[in-house]
N, CA, C and O atoms as a Tripos MOL2 file, in Angstrom:
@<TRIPOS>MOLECULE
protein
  228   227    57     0     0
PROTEIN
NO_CHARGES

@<TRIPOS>ATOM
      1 N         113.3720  134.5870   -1.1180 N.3       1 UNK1
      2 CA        114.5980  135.0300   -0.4860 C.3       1 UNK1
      3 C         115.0810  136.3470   -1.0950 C.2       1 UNK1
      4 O         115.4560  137.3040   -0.4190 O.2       1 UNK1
      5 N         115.0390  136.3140   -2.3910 N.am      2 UNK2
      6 CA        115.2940  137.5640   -3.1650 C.3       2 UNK2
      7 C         114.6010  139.2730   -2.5920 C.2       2 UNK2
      8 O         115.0910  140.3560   -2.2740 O.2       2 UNK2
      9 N         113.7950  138.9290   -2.6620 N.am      3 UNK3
     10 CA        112.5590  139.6180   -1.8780 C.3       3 UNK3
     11 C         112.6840  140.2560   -0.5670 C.2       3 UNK3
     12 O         112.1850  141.2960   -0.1380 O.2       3 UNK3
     13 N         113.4610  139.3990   -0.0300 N.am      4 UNK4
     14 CA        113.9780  139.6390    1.4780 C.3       4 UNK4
     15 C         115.1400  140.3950    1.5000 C.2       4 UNK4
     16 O         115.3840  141.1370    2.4520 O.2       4 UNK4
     17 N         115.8190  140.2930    0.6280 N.am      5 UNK5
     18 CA        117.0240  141.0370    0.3050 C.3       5 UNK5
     19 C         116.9950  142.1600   -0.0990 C.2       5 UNK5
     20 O         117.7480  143.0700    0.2480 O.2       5 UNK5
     21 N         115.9690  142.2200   -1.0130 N.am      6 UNK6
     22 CA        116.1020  143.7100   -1.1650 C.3       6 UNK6
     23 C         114.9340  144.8350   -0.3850 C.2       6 UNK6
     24 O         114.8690  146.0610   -0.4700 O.2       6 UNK6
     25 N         114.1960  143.9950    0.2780 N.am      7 UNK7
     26 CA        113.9270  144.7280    1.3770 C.3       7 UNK7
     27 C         114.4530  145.4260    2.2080 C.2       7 UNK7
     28 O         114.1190  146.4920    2.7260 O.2       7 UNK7
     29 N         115.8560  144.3530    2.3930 N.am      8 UNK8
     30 CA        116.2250  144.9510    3.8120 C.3       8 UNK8
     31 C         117.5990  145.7390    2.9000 C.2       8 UNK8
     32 O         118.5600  145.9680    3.6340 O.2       8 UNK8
     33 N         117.7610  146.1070    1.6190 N.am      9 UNK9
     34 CA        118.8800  146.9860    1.1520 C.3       9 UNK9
     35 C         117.8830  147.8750    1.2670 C.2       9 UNK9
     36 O         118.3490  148.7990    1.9340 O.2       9 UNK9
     37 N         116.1900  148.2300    0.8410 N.am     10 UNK10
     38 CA        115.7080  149.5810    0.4080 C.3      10 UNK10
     39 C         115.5850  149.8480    2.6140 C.2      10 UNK10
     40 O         115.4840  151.0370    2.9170 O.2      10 UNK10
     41 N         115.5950  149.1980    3.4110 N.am     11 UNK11
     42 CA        115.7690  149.5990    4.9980 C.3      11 UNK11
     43 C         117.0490  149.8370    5.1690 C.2      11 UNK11
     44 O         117.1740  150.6180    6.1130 O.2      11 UNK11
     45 N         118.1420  149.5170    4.6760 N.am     12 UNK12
     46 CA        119.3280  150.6040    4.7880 C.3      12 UNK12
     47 C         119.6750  151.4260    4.3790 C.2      12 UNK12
     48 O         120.5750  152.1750    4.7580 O.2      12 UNK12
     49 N         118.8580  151.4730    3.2790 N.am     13 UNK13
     50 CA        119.1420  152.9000    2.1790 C.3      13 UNK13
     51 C         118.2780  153.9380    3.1760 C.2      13 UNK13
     52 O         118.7530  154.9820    3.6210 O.2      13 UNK13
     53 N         117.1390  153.5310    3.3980 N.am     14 UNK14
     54 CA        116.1140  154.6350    4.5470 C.3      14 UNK14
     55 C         117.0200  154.7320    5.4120 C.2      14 UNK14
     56 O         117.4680  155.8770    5.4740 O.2      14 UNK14
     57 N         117.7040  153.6660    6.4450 N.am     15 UNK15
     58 CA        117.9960  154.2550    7.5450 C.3      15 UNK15
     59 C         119.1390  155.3990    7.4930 C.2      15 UNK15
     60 O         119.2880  156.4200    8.1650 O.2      15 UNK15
     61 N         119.9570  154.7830    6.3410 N.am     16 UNK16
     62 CA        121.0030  155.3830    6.1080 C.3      16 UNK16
     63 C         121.0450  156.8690    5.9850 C.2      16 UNK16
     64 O         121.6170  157.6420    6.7540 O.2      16 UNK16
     65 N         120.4410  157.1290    5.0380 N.am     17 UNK17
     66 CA        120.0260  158.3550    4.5960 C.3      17 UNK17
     67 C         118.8500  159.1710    5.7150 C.2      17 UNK17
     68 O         118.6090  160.3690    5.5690 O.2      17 UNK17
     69 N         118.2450  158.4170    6.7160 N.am     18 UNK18
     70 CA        118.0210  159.6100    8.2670 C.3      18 UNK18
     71 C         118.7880  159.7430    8.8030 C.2      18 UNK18
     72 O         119.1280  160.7940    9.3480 O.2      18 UNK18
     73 N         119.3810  158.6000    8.8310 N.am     19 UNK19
     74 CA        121.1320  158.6700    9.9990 C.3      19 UNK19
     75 C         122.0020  160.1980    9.4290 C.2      19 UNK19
     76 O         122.3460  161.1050   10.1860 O.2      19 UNK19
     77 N         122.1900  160.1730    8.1470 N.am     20 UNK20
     78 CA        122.9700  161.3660    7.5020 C.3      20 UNK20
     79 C         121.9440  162.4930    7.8890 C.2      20 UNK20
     80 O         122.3720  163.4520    8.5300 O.2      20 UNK20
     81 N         120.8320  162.4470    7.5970 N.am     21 UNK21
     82 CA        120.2070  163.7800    7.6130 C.3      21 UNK21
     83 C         120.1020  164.2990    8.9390 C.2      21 UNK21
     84 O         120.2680  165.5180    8.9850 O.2      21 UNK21
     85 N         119.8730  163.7310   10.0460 N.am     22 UNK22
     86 CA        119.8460  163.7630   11.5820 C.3      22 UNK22
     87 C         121.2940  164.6040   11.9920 C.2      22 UNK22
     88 O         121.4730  165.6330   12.6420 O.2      22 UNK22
     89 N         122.2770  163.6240   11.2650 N.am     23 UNK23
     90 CA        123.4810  163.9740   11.8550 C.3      23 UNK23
     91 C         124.1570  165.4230   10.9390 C.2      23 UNK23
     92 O         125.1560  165.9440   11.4340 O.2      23 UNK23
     93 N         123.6580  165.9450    9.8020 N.am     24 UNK24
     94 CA        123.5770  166.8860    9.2100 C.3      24 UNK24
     95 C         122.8590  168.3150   10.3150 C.2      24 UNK24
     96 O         123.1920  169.4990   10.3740 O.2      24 UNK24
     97 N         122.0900  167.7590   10.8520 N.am     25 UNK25
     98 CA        121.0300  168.6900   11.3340 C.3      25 UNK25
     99 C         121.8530  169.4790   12.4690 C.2      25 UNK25
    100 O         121.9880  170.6860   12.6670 O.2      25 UNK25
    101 N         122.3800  168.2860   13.1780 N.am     26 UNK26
    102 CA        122.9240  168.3650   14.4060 C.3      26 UNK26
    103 C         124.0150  168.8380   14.4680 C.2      26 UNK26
    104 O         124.2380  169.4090   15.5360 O.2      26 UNK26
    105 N         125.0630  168.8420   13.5210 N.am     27 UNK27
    106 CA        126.5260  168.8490   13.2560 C.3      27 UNK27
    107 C         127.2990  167.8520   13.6320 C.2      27 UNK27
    108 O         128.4700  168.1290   13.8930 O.2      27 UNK27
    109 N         126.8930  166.6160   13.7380 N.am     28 UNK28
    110 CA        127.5350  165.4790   14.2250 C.3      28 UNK28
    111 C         127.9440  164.7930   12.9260 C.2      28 UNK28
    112 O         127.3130  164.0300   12.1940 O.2      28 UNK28
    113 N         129.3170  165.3360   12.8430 N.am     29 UNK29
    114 CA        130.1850  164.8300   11.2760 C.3      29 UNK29
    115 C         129.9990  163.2650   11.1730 C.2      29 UNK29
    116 O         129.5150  162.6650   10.2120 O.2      29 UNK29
    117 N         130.6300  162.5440   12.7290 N.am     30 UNK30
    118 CA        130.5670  161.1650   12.4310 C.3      30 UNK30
    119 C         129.0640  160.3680   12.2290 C.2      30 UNK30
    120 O         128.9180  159.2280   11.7870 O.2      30 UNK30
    121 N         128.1760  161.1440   12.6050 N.am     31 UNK31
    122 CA        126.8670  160.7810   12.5350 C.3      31 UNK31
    123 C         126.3610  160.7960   10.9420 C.2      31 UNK31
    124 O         125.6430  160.0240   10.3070 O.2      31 UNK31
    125 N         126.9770  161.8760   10.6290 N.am     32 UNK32
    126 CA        126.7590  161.9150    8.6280 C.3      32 UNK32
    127 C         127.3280  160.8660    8.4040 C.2      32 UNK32
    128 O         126.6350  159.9630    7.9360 O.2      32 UNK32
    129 N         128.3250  160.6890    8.5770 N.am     33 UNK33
    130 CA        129.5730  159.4970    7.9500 C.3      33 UNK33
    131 C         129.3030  158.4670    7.7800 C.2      33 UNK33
    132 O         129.3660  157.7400    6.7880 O.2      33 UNK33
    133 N         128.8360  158.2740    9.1800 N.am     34 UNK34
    134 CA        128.0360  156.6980    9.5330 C.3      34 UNK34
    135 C         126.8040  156.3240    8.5630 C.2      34 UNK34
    136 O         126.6540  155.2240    8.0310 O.2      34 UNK34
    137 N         125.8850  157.5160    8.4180 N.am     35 UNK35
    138 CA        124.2360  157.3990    7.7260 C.3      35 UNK35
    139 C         125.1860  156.7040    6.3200 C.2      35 UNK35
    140 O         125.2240  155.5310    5.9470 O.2      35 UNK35
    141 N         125.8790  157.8940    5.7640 N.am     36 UNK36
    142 CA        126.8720  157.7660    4.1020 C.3      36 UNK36
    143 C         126.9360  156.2960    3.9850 C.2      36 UNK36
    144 O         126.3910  155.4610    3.2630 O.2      36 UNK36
    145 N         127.9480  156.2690    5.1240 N.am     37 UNK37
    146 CA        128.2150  154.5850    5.0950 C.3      37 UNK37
    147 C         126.9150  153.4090    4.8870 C.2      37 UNK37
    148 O         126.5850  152.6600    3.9680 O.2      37 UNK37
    149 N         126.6220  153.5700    5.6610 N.am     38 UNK38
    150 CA        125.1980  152.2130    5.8510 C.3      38 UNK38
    151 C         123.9450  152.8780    4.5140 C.2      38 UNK38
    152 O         122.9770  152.1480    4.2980 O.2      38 UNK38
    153 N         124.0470  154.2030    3.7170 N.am     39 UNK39
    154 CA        123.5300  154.6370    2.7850 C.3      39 UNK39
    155 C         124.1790  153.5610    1.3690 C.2      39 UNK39
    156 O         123.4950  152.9430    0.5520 O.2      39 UNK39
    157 N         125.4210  153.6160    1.4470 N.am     40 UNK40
    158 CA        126.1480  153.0510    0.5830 C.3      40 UNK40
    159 C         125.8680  151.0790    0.7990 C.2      40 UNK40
    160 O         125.6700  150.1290    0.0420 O.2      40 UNK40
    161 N         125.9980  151.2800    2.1690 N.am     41 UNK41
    162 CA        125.8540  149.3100    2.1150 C.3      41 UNK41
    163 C         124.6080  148.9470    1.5400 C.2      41 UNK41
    164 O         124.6060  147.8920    0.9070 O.2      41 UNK41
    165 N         123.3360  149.7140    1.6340 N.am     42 UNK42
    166 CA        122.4150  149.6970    0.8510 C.3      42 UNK42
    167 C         122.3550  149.0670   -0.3180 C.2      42 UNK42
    168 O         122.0160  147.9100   -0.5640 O.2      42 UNK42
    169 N         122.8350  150.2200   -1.2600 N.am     43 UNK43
    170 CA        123.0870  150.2660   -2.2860 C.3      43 UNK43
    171 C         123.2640  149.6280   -2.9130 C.2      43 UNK43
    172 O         122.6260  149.1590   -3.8550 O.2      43 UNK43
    173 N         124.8590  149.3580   -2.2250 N.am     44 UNK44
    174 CA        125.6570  148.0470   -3.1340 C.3      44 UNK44
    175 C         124.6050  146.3960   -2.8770 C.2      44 UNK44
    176 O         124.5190  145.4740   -3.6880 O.2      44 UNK44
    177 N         123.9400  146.4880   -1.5160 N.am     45 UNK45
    178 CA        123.0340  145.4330   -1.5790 C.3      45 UNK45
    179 C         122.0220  145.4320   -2.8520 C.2      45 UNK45
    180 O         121.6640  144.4390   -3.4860 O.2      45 UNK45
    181 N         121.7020  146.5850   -3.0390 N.am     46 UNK46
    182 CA        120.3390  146.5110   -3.9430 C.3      46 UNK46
    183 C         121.0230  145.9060   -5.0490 C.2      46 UNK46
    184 O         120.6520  144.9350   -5.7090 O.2      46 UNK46
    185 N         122.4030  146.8130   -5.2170 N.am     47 UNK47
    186 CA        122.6000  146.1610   -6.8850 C.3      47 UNK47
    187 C         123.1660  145.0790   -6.9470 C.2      47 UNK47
    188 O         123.5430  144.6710   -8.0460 O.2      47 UNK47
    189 N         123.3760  144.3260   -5.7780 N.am     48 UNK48
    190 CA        123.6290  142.8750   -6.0660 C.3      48 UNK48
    191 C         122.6450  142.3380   -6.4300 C.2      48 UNK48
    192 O         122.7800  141.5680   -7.3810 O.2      48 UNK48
    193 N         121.2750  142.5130   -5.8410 N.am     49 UNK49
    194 CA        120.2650  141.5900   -5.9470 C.3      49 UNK49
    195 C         119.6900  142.4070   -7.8230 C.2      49 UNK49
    196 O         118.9360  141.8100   -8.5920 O.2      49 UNK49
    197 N         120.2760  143.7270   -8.0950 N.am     50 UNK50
    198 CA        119.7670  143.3510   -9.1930 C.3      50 UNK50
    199 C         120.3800  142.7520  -10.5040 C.2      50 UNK50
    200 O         119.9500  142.6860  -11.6560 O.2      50 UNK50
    201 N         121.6410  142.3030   -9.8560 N.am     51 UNK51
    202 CA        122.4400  141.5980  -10.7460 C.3      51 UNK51
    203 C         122.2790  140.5660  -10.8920 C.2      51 UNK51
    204 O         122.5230  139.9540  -11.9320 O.2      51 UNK51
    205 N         121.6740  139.9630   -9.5410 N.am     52 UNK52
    206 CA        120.9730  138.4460   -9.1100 C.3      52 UNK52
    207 C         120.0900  138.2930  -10.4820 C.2      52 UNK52
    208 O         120.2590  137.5710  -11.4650 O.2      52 UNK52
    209 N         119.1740  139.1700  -10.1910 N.am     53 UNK53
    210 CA        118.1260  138.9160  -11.0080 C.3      53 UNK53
    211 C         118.2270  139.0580  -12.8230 C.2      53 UNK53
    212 O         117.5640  138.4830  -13.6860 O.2      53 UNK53
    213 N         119.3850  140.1050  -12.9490 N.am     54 UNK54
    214 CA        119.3460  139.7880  -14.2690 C.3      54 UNK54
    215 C         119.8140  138.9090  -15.0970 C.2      54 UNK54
    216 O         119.6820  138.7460  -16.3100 O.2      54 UNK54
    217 N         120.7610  137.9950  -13.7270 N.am     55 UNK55
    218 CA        121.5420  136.6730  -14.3270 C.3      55 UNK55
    219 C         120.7540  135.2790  -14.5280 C.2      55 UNK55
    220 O         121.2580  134.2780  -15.0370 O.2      55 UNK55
    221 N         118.9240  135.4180  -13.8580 N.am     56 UNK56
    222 CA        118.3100  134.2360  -13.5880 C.3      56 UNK56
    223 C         118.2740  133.5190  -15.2340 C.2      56 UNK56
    224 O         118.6160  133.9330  -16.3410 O.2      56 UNK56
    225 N         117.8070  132.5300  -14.8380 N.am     57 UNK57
    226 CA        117.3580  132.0900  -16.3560 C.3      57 UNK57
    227 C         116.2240  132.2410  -16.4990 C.2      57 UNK57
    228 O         115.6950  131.9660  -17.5760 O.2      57 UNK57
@<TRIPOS>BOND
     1     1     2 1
     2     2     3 1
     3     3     4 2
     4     3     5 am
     5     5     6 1
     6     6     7 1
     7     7     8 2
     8     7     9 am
     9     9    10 1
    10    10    11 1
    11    11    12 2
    12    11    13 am
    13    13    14 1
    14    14    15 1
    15    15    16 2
    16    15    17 am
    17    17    18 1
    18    18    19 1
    19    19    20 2
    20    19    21 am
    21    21    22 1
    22    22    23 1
    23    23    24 2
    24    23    25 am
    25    25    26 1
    26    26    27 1
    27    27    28 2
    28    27    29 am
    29    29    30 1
    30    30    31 1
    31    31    32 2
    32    31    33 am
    33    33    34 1
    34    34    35 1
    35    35    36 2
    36    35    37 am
    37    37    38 1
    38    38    39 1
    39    39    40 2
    40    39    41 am
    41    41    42 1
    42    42    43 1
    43    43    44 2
    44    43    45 am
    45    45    46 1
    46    46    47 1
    47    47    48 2
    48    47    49 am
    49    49    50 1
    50    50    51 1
    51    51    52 2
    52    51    53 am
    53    53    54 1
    54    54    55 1
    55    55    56 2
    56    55    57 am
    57    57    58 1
    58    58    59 1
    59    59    60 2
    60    59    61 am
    61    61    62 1
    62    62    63 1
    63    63    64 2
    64    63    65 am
    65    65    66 1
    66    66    67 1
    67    67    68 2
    68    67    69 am
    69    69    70 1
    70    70    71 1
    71    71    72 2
    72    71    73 am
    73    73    74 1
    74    74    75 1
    75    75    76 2
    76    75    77 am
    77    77    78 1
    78    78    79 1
    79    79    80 2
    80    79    81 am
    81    81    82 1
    82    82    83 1
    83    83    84 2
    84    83    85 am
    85    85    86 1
    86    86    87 1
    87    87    88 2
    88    87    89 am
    89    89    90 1
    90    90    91 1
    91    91    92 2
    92    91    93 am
    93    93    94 1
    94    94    95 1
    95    95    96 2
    96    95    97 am
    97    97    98 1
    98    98    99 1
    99    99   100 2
   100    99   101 am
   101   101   102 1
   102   102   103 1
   103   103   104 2
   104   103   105 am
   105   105   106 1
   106   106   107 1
   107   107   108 2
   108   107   109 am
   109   109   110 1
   110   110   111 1
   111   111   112 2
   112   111   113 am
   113   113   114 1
   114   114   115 1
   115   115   116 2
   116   115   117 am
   117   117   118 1
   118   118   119 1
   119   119   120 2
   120   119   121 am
   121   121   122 1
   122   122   123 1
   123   123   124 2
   124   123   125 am
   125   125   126 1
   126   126   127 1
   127   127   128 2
   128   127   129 am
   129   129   130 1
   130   130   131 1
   131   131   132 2
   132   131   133 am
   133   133   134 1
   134   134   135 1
   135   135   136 2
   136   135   137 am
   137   137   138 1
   138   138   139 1
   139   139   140 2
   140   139   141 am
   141   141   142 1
   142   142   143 1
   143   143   144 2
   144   143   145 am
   145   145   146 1
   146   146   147 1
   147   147   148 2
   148   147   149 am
   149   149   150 1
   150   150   151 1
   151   151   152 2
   152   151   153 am
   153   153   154 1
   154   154   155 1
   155   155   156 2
   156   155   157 am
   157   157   158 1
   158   158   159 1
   159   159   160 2
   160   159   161 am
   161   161   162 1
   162   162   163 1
   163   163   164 2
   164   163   165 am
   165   165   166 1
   166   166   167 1
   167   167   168 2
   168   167   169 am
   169   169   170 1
   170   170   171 1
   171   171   172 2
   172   171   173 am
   173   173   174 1
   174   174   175 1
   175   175   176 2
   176   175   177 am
   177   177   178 1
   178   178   179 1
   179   179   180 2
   180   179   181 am
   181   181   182 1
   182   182   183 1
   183   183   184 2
   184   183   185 am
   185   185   186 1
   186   186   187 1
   187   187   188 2
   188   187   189 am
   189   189   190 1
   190   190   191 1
   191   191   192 2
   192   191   193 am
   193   193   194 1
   194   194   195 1
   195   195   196 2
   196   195   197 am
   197   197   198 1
   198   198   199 1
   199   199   200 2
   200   199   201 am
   201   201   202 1
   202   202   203 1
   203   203   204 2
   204   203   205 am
   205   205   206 1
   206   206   207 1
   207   207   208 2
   208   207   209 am
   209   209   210 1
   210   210   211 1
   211   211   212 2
   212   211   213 am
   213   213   214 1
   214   214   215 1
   215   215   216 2
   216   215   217 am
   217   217   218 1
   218   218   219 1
   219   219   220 2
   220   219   221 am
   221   221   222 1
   222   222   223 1
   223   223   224 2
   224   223   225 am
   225   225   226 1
   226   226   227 1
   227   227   228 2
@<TRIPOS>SUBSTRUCTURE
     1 UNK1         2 RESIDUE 1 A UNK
     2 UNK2         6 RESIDUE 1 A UNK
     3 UNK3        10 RESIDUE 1 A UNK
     4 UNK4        14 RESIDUE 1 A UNK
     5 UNK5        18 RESIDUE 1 A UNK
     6 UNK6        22 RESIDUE 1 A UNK
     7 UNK7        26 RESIDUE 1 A UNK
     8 UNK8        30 RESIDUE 1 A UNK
     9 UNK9        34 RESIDUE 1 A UNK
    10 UNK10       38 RESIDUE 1 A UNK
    11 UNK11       42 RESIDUE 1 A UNK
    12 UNK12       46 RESIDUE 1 A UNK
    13 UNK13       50 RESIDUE 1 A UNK
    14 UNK14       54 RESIDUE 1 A UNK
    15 UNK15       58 RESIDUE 1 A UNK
    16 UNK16       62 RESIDUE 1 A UNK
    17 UNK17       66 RESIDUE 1 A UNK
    18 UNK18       70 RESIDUE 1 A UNK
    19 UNK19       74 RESIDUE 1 A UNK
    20 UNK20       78 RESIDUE 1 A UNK
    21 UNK21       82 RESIDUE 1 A UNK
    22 UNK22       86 RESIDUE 1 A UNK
    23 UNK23       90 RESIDUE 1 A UNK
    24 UNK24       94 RESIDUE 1 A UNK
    25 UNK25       98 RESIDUE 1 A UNK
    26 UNK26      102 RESIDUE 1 A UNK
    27 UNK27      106 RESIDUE 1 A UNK
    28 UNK28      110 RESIDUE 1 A UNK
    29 UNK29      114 RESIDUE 1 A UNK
    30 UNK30      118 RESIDUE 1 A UNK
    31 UNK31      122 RESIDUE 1 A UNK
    32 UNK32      126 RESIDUE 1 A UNK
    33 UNK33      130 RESIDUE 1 A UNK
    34 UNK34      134 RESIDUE 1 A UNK
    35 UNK35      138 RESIDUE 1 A UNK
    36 UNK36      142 RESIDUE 1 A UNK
    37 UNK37      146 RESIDUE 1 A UNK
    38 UNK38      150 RESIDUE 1 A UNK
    39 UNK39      154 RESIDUE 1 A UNK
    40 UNK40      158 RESIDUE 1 A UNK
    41 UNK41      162 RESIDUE 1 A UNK
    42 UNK42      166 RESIDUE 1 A UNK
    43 UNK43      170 RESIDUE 1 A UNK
    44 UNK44      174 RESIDUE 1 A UNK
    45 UNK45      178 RESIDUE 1 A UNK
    46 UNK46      182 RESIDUE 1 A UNK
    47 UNK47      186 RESIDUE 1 A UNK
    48 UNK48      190 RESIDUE 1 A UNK
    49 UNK49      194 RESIDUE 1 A UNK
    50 UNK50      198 RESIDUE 1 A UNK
    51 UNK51      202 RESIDUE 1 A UNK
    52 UNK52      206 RESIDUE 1 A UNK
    53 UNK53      210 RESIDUE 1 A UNK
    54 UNK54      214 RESIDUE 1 A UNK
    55 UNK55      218 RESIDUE 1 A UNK
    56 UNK56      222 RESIDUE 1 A UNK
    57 UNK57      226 RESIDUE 1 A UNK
């Protein structure tokens, strides 16, 4: 399950971060905003799961 999780944080961190770069390209502010955003939900996913993991026994 762990595994699965942070799969799909390192697929929001990717999407996130084309979403920004796309919308960079284009000048579509809310299109950056949005990538930022779902860049960040990433994130904070990954470092849950690596908090997961450093709490196992």
């Amino acid at each position: 399950m762990a595994g699965d999780q942070k799969a799909r944080a390192k697929k929001e961190q990717m999407k996130g971060k084309a979403e920004e770069t796309v919308g960079r390209a284009v000048g579509n502010e809310r299109m950056t905003a949005e990538g930022r955003a779902r860049k960040a939900k990433g994130d904070a996913r990954q470092a849950k799961e690596k908090t997961k993991d450093t709490l196992k026994p």
